[in-house]
C-alpha positions as CSV (number, residue, x, y, z in Angstrom):
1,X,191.0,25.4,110.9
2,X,192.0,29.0,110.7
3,X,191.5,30.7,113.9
4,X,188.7,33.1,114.3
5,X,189.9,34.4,117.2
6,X,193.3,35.7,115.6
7,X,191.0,37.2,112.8
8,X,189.9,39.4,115.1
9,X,192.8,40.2,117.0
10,X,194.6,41.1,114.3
11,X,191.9,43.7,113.2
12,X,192.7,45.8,116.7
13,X,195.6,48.3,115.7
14,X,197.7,47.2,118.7
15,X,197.4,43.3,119.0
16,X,199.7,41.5,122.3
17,X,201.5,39.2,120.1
18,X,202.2,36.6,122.9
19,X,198.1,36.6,123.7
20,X,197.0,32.9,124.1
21,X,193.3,32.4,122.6
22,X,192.2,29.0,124.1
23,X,191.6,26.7,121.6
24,X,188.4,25.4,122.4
25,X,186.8,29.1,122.0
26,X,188.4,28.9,118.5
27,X,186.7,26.2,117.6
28,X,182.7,26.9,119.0
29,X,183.1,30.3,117.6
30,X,184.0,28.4,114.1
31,X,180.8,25.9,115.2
32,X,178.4,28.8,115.7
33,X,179.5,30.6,112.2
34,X,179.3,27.2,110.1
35,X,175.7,26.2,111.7
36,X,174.2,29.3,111.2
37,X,176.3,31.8,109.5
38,X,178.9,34.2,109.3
39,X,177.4,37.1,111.0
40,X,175.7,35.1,113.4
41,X,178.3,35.8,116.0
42,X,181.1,38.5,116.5
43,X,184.3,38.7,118.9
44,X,186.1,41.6,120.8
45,X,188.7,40.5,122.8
46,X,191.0,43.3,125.3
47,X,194.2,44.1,124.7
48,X,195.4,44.4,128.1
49,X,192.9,42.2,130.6
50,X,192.4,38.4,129.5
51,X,189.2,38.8,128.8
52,X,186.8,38.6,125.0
53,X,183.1,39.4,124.4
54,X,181.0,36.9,122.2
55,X,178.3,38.6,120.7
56,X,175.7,35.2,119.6
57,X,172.6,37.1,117.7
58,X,169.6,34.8,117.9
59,X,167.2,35.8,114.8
60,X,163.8,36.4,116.1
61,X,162.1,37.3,112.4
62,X,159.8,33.9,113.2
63,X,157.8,36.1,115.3
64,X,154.6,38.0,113.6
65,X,154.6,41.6,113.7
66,X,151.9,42.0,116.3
67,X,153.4,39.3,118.6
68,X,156.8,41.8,118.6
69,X,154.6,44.6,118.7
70,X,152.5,43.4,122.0
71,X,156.3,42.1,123.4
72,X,158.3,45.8,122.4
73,X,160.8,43.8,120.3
74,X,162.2,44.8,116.9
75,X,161.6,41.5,115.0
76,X,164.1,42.8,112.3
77,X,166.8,43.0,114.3
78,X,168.1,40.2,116.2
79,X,168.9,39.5,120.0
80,X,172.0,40.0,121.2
81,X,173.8,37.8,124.0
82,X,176.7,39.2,124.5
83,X,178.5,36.9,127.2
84,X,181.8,37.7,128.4
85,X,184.6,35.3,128.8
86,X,188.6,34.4,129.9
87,X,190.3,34.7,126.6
88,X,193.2,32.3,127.4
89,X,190.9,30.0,130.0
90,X,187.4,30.0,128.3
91,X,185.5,27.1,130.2
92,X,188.1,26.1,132.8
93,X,187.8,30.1,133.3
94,X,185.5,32.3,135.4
95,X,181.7,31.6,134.6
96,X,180.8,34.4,132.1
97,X,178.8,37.6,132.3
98,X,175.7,37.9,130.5
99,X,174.0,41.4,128.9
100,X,170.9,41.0,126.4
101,X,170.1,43.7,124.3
102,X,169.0,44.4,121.0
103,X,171.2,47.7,118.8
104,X,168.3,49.8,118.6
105,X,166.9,48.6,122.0
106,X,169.7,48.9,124.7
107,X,167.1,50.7,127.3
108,X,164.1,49.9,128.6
109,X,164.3,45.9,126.8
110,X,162.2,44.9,129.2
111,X,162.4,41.0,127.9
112,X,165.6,41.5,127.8
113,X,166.0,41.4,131.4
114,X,163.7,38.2,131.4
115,X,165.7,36.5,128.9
116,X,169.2,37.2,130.9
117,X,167.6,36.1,133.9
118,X,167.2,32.8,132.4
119,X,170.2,32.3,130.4
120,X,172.4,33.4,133.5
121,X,170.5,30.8,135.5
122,X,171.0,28.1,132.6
123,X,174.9,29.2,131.8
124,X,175.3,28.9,136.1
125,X,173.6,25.4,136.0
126,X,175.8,24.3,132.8
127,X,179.2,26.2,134.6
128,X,179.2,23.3,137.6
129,X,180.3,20.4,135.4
130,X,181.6,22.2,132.4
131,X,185.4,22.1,131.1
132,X,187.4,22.4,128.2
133,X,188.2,18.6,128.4
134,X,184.8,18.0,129.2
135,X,183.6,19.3,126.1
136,X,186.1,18.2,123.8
137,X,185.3,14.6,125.4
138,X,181.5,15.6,124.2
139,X,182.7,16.5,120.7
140,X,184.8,13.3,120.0
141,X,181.2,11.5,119.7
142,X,180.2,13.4,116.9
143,X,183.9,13.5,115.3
144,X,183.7,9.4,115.6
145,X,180.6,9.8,112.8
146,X,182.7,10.8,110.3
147,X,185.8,9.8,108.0
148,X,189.4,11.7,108.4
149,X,190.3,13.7,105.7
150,X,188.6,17.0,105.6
151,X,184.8,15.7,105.6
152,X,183.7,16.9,109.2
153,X,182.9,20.4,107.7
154,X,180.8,19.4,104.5
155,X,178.4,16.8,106.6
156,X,178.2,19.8,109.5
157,X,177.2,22.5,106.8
158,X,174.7,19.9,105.1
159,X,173.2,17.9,107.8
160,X,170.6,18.3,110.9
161,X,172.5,17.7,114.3
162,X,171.8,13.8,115.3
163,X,171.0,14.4,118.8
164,X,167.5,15.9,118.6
165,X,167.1,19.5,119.8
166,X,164.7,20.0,122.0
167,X,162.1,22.4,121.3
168,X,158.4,23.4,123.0
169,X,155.1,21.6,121.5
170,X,153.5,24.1,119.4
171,X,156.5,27.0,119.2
172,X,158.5,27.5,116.0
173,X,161.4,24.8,115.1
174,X,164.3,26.3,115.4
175,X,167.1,27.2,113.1
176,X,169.5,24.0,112.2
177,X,172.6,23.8,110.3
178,X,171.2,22.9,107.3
179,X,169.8,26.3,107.3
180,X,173.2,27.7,106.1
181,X,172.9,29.1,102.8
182,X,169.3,29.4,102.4
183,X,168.9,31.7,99.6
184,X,168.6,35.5,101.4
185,X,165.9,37.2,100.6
186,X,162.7,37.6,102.5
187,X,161.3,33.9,103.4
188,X,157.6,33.1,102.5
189,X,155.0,33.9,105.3
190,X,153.8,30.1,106.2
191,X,151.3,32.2,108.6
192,X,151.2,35.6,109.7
193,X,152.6,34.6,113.7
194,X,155.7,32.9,112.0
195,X,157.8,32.3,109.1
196,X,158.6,28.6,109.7
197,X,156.7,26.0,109.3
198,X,154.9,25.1,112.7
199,X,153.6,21.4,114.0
200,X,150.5,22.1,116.2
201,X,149.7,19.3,118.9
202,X,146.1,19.2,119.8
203,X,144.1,17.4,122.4
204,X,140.6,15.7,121.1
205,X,137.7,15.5,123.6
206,X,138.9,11.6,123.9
207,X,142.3,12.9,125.8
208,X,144.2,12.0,122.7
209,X,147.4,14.2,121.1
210,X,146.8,14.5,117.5
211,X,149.5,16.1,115.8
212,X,148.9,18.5,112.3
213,X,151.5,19.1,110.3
214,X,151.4,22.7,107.9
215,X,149.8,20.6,105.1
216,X,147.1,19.8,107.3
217,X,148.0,16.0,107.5
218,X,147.4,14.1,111.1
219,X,150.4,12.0,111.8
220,X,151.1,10.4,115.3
221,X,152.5,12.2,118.0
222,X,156.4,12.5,118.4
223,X,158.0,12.8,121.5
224,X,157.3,16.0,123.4
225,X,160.3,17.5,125.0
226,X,160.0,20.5,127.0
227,X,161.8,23.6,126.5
228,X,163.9,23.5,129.1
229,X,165.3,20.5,127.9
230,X,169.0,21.1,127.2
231,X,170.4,21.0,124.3
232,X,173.3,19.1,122.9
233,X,177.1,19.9,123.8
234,X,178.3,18.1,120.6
235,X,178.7,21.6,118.4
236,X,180.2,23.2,121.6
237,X,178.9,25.5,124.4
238,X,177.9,28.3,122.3
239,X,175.7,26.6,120.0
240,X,174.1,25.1,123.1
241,X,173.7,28.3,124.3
242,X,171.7,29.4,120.9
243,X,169.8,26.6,121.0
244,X,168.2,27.0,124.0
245,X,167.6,31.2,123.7
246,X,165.7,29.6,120.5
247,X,163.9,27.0,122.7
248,X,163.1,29.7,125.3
249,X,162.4,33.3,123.6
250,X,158.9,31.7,121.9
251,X,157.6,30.4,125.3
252,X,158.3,33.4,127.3
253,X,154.6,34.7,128.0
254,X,154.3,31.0,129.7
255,X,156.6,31.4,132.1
256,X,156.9,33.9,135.1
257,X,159.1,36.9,134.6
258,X,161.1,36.2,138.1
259,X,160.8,32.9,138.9
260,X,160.6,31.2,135.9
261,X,158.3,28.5,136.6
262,X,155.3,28.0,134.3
263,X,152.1,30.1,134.8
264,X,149.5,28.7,136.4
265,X,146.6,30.7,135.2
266,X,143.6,29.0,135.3
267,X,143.5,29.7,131.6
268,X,146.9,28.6,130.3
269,X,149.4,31.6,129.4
270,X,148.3,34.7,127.5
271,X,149.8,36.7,125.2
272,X,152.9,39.2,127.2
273,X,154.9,38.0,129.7
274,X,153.7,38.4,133.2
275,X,154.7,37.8,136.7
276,X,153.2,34.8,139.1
277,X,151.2,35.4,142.0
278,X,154.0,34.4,144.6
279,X,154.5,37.1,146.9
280,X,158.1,36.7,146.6
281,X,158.3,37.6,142.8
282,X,155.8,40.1,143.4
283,X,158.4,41.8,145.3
284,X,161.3,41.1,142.9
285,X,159.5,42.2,140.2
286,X,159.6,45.8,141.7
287,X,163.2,45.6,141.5
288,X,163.8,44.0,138.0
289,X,163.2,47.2,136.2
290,X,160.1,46.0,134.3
291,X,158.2,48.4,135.6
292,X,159.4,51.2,133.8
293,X,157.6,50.7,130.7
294,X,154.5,51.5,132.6
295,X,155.2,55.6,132.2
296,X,155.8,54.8,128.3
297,X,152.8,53.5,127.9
298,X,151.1,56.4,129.7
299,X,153.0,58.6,127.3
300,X,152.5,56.8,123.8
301,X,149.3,54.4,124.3
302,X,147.2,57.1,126.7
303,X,143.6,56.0,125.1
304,X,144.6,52.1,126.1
305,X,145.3,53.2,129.8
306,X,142.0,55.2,129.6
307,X,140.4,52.1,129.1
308,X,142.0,49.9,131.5
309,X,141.4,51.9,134.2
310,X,137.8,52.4,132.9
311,X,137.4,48.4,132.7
312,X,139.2,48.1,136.5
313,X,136.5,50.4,138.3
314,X,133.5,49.2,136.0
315,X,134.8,45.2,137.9
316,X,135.2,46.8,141.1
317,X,132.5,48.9,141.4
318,X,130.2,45.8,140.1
319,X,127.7,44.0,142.8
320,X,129.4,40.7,141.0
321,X,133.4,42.2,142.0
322,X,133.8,39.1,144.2
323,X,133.9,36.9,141.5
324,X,134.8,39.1,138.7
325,X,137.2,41.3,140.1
326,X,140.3,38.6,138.8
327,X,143.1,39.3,139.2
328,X,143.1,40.8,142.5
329,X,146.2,43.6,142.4
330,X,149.3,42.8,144.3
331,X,151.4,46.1,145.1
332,X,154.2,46.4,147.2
333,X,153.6,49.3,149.8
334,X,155.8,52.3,148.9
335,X,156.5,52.6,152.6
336,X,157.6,49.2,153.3
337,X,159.1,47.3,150.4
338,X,158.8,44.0,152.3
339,X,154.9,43.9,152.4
340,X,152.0,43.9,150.2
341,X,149.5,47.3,150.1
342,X,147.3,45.3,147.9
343,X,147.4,41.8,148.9
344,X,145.3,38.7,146.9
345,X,145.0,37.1,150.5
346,X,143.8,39.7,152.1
347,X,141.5,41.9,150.0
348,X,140.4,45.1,150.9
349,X,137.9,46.6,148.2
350,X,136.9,50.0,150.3
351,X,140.9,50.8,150.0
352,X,141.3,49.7,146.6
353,X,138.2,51.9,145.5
354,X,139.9,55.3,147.1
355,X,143.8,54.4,145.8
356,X,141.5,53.9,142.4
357,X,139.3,57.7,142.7
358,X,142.4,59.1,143.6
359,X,144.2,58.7,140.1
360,X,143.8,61.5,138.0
361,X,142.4,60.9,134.6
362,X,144.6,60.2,131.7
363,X,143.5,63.6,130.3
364,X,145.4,65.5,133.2
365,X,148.0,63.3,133.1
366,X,149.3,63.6,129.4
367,X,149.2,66.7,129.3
368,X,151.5,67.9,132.1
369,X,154.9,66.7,133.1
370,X,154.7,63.0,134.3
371,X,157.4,63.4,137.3
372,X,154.4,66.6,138.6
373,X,151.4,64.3,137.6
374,X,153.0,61.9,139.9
375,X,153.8,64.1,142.8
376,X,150.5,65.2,142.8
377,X,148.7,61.3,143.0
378,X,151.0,60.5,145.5
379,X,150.2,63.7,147.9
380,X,146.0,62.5,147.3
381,X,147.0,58.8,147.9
382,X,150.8,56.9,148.0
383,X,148.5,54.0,146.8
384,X,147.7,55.7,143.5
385,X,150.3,56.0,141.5
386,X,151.4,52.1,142.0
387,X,147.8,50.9,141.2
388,X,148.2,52.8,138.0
389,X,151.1,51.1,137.3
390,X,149.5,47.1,137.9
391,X,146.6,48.5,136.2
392,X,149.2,48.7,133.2
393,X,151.3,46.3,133.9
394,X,149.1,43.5,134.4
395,X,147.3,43.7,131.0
396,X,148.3,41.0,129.3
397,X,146.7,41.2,126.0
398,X,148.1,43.4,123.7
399,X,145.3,46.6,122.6
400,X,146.2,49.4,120.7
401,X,143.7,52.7,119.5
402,X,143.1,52.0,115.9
403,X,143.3,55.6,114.0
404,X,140.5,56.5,112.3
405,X,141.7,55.9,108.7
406,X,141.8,52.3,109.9
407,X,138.5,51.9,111.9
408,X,135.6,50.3,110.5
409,X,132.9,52.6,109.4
410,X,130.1,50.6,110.2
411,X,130.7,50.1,113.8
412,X,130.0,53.8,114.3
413,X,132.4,54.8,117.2
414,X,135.4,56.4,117.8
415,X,136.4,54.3,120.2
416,X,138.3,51.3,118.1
417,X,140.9,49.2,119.4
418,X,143.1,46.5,118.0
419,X,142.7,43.1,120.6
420,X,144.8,40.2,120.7
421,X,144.9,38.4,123.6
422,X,146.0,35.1,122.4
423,X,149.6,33.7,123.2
424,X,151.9,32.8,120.1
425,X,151.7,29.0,120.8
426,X,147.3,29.3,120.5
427,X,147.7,31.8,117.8
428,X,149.8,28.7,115.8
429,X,147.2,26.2,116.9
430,X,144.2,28.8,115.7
431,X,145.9,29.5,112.2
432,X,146.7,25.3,111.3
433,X,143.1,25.0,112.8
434,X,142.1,27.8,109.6
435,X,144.0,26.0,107.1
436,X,142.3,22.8,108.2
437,X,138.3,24.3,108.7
438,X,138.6,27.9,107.5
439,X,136.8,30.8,109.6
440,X,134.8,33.5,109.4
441,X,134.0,36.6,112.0
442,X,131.3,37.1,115.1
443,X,130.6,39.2,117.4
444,X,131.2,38.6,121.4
445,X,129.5,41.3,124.0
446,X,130.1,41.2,127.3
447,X,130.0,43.6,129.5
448,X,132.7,46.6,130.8
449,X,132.6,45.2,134.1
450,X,134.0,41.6,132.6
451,X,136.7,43.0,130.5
452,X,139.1,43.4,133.7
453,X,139.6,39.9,134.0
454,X,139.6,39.1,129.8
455,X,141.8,40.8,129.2
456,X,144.3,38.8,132.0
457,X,142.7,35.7,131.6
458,X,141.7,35.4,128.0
459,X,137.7,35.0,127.0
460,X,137.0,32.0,128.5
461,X,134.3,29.6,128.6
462,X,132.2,30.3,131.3
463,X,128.9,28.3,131.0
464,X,127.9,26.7,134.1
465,X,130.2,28.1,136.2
466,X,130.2,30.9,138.8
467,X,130.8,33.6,135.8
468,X,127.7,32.8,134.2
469,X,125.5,35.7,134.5
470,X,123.2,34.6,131.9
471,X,121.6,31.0,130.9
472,X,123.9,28.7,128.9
473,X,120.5,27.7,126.7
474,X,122.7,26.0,123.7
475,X,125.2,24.8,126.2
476,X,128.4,24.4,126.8
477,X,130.9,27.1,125.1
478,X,131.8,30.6,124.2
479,X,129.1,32.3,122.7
480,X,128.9,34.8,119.7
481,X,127.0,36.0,116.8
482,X,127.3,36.8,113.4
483,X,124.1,39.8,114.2
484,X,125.6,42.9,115.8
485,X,121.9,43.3,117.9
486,X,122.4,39.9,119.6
487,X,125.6,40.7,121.0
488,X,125.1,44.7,121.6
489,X,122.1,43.2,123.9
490,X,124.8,41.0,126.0
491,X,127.5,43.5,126.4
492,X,124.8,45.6,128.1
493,X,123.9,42.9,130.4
494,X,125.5,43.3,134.3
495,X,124.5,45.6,136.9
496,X,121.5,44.2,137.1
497,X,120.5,45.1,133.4
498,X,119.1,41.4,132.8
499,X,117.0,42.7,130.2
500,X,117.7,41.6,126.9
501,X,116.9,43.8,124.4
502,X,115.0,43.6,120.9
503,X,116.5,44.0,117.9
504,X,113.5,46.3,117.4
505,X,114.4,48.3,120.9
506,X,117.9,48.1,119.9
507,X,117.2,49.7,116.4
508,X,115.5,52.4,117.4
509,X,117.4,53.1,120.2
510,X,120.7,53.4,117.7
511,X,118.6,55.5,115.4
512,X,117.5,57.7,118.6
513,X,121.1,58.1,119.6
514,X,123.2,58.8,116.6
515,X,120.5,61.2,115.7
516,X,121.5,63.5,118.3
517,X,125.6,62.5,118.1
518,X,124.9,63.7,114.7
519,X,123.3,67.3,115.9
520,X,125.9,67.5,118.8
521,X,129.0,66.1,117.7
522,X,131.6,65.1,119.5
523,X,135.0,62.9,118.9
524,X,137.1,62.8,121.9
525,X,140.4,61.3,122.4
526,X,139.4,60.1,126.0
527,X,136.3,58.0,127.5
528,X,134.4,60.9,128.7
529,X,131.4,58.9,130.6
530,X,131.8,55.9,133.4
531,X,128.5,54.6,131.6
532,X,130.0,52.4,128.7
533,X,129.2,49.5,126.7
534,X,131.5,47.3,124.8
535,X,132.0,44.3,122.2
536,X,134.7,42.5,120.3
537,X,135.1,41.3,116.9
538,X,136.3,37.7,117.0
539,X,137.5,35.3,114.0
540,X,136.5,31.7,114.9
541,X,137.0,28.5,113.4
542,X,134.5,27.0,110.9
543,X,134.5,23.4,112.1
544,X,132.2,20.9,112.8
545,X,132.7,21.9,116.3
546,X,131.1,25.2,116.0
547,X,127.5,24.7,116.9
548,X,125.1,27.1,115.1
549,X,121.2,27.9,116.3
550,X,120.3,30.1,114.1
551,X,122.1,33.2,114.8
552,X,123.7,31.9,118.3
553,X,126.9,30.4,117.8
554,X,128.4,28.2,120.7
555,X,132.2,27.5,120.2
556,X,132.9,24.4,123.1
557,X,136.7,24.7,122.3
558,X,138.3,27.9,123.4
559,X,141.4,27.6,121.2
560,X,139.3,27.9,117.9
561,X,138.3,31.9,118.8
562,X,140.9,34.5,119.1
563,X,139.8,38.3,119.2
564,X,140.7,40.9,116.6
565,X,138.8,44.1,117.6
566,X,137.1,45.8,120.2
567,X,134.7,48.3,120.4
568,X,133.6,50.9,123.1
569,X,130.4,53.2,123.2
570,X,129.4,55.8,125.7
571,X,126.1,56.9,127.0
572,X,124.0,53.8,126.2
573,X,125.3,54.4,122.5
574,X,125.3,51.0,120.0
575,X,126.4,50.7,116.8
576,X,124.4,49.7,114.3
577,X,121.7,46.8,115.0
578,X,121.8,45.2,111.7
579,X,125.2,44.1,110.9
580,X,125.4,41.0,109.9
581,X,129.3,39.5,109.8
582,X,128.8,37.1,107.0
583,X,127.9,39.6,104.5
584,X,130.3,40.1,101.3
585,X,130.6,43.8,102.0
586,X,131.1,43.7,106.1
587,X,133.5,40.5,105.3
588,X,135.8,42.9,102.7
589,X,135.6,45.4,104.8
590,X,137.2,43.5,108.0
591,X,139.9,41.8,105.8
592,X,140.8,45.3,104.6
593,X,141.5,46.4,107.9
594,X,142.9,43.5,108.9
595,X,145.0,43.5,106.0
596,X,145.9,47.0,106.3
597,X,147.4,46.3,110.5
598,X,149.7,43.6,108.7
599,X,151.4,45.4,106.3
């Protein structure tokens, strides 16, 4: 095999002739760029120190635009690991460095940092027992499949690996060998969350795993191997490597930024990568650098932290905060970095409501230097600023301010915001779940004071349990409505407002109030009242499951409704009473938008 290595050696103007490449790197360098391509890895060794950087680039173009989006990642450029060896030692070497970046992404890649968090931990775990003999030992297993004479390198371009790779239920498959040489060109969109094909494991009310394949057919369940499960060292350590960034990068919102142990939200995971409740990674994460993207999204997604902080005083200010109020913040005190100002265990809501008064409104703060804004919270309370920043941080749903060429016009409000709060493993299950059933669009109101915890927790079903603030008369489930008046009336329940109102007092309320935003009117970038009102736009699945009474829909399985939009209103304003979601011109008109966010 002609040395890779020496290729690009030779390519450096002043190359050490007597520089010894180990052997073994020579040859997973030459596995990596047979199972997956050429470009799929890159080498720079150093002239004078015996050291070379492998550059592995994991292709992350399975991901849907918004999932990238909500996660800050180009999806058309791929991850770089760029891990750092002994050029004449390799694995009987030190244990390598590890940097993640992607090229147009070297600051601020904030899963970056997650990502080489866990691939140092895995490469540190592999590093104890790991030698060049002990590899090549490894390889000799799969070299014993095959004839002499030349055929190793056709079977490995044309074949699937024989020792499985693991992969996550319900995550993309990842890339095999016999993906070298797929014709280049943009691949066909299977769904909208991910090129590849995706198998979807559900569980049926009986407790039993049924698994759906793309073409909708059921077919028993394989064996479900986690994705921590390590991969083969058949094709060599840097394949292995590969295999498991591919395993892990899908499943990353599951796991805790610090410690890396799954999320136990009561909910399952949700859509961006978080950090547990453990007091210990609360801490770390302070130091990990994450936080920095919270003054970005001050700067570019201003309307989005208007509403969050909006949503976190409407929950704390409510008579119901005890229950509602979840999560609880955890902030490290800026005075002691080894204790909790805002602690889970012991919650103070009197201190939490004057660090919260004491942040200046979003207004004030985008339009003056951020390092002044700053200064200036911190001389009214230390506290404020930090809240601010787990106000931000802690979202994690991914909401962004629609503009006004792509709002929907019959919703009659400024106030427009793209919602997804599902993680990319649900978002898989809802989309086979479509191709299987279909769906259509409803309406879900709830109110202000709610939307704290949604948006952390996902929308949930809360029928006879201690978030029930109104009577589960249909049952058990997630309710919505096709009719814009049923679901206006919930999202102004709360605060005692256990009134449900008329479509009658509903419509001539609407007709009251946009008569006078018509004589007075006024589009403001910012929330300018405290006194708001809200509802989402959901798409669930049409299935047999879906239990319709009339114009109350119960949905008893959470995983069949994902939101799409959200809508805020001020000053007791609603939108218009008689929209009805399953009309042909409301129905174009949501797909348009939709359409218009995906391309």
């Amino acid at each position: 095999m002609q040395s890779f290595i020496t290729e690009a050696c030779s390519t450096q103007g002043h190359y050490v002739a007597d520089l010894y490449c180990h052997p073994q790197l020579d040859t997973d360098v030459g596995a990596v760029k047979d199972i997956y391509s050429d470009s799929a890895v890159s080498v720079r060794e150093y002239e004078t120190i015996d050291d070379v950087d492998i550059d592995l680039h994991i292709n992350i173009s399975f991901l849907d635009e918004e999932i990238a989006s909500a996660w800050k990642v180009n999806r058309t450029e791929p991850i770089v690991l760029r891990l750092r060896f002994s050029l004449s030692q390799y694995l009987d070497g030190p244990e390598p460095t590890v940097d993640v970046f992607q090229p147009s992404c070297k600051d601020g890649f904030n899963l970056g940092v997650q990502l080489k968090r866990i691939l140092s931990s895995f490469i540190s775990n592999q590093w104890k027992h790991l030698s060049n003999e002990f590899l090549r030992a490894q390889q000799k297993k799969r070299h014993s499949w095959f004839k002499a004479g030349g055929t190793i390198k056709k079977f490995r371009a044309g074949l699937s690996i024989f020792t499985p790779i693991a992969k996550c239920p319900n995550v993309p498959l990842i890339q095999g060998p016999g993906e070298k040489g797929r014709a280049s060109g943009p691949e066909p969109r299977v769904t909208r969350l991910m090129n590849r094909s995706v198998s979807c494991t559900m569980k049926v009310p009986k407790g039993e795993l049924l698994t759906y394949a793309p073409n909708g057919q059921c077919r028993s369940p394989p064996t479900l191997l986690h994705c921590k499960s390590i991969p083969t060292l058949e094709y060599g350590f840097l394949v292995q490597i590969m295999k498991y960034s591919e395993q892990r990068i899908p499943t990353l919102n599951e796991y805790c930024v610090v410690c890396d142990e799954q999320h136990v939200f009561q909910n399952g995971s949700m859509l961006k990568p978080a950090v547990c409740t453990r007091e210990l990674c609360v801490f770390s994460f302070y130091t990990l650098g994450v936080m920095s993207g919270a003054v970005e999204d001050v700067a570019t997604g201003a309307e989005v932290v208007d509403l969050l902080v909006a949503m976190c005083r409407a929950a704390l200010e409510s008579s119901r905060k005890s229950i509602i109020f979840d999560p609880y913040p955890s902030v490290v005190d800026p005075f002691d970095p080894k204790a909790l100002a805002f602690n889970p265990k012991k919650r103070s809501y009197d201190r939490l409501q004057k660090a919260l008064d004491s942040i200046m409104s979003i207004r004030e703060i985008t339009q003056g230097s951020y390092v002044e804004i700053k200064k200036q919270m911190d001389k009214l309370d230390p506290l404020a600023h930090p809240l601010l920043q787990w106000i931000i941080s802690s979202n994690r749903s991914h909401i962004v301010k629609l503009p006004v060429s792509r709002q929907l016009k019959f919703m009659h409000t400024t106030h427009q915001f793209l919602l997804l709060s599902s993680p990319p493993a649900k978002e898989a299950r809802f989309r086979t779940a479509r191709k299987l059933y279909g769906s259509t669009f409803a309406f879900h109101g709830s109110h202000i004071e709610n939307w704290h915890s949604i948006l952390r927790n996902g929308l949930v079903n809360a029928s006879y349990t201690k978030l029930q603030l109104h009577g589960a008369a249909y049952g058990k489930g997630i309710y919505l409505s096709p009719i814009s008046s049923i679901s206006f009336g919930y999202s102004g329940m709360g605060k005692g407002q256990h009134h449900m109102p008329t479509k009658e007092e509903l419509v001539q309320h609407y007709n009251r109030v946009n008569t006078i935003s018509q004589t007075h009117p006024v589009e403001s970038r910012f929330l300018q009242s405290r006194n708001l009102n809200c509802v989402a736009l959901c798409e669930v699945i049409t299935s047999k499951d879906l239990q319709k009474h009339g114009n109350i829909w119960v949905c008893p399985v959470p995983d069949h409704v994902c939101t799409r939009f959200f809508f805020v209103y001020e000053d007791g304003q609603v939108g218009d009473a008689n929209i009805n979601t399953q009309e042909p011109r409301i129905q174009r008109e949501i797909l348009r938008v939709i359409v218009t966010q995906s391309s």
